[in-house]
C-alpha positions in Angstrom: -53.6 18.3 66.1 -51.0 16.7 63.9 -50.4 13.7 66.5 -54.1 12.8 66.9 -54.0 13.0 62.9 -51.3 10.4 63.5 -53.1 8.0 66.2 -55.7 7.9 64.4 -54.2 6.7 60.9 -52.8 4.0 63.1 -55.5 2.9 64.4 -57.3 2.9 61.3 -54.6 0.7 59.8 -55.3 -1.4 63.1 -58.3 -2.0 62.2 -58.7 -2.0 58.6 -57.2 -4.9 57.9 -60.7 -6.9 58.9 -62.9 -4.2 58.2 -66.1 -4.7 56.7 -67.3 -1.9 54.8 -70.1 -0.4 57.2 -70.3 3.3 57.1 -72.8 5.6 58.6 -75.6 5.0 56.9 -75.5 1.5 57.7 -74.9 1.9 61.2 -78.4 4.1 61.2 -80.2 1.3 59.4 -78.8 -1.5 61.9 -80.8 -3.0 64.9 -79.6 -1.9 68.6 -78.1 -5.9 68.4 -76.6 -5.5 65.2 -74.8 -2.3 66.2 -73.3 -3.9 68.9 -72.6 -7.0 67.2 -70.6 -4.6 64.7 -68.6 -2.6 67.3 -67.7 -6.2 69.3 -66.8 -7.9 65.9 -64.0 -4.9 65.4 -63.3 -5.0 69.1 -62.3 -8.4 69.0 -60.3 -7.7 65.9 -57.9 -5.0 67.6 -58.2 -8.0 71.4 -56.5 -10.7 68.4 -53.0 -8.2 67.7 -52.5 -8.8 71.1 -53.9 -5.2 72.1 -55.3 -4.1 75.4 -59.2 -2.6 75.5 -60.7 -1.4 78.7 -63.7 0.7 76.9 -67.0 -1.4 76.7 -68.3 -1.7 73.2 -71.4 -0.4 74.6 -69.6 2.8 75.3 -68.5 2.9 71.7 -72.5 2.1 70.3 -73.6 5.0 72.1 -70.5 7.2 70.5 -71.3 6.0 67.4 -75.1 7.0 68.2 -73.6 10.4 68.8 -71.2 10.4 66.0 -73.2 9.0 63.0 -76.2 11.6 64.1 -74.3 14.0 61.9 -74.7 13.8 58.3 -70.7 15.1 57.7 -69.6 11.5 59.0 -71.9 9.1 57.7 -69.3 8.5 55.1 -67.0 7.6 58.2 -66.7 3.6 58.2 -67.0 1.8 62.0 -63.5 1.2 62.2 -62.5 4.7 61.2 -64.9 5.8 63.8 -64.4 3.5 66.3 -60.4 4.9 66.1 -61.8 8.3 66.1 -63.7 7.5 69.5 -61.1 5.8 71.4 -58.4 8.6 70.5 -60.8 11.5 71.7 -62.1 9.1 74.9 -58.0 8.7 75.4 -58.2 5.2 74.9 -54.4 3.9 74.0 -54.7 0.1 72.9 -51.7 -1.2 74.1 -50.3 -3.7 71.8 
């Protein structure tokens, strides 16, 4: 448990650095289009370090679905729940 604790800090800090403050409950709110606007925007942010992504962002709209159905992660912002996707989908963004 104590090295997924660690991939995903780093991939927070990844992506944090053009993070827009969108948590759950702004996810819920969003439009389908919107959503996927979101997750491509952060996608394209990790794509400009140089890193490697093979999951589709519409893989990581409907995990998000999944993961912001919960009222525990709502607080949860996209990028912080976009790293938490990709490390439990095994997704290593090579850099």
């Amino acid at each position: 448990m104590k090295t997924l604790s660690i991939v995903v800090a780093t991939a927070a800090l990844l992506l944090s650095n053009a993070a827009i403050a969108i948590d759950g409950h702004d996810w819920r709110a969003a439009s389908a289009v919107n959503r996927l606007k979101e997750v491509q925007r952060i996608l394209d942010n990790i794509r400009s370090k140089g890193c490697v992504v093979k999951l589709s962002p519409e893989y990581y709209v409907r995990q998000l679905d999944d993961l912001y159905a919960s009222k525990s992660t709502l607080s949860l912002q996209t990028f912080q729940a976009v790293a938490l996707v990709a490390t439990g989908a095994g997704e290593v963004w090579k850099c």
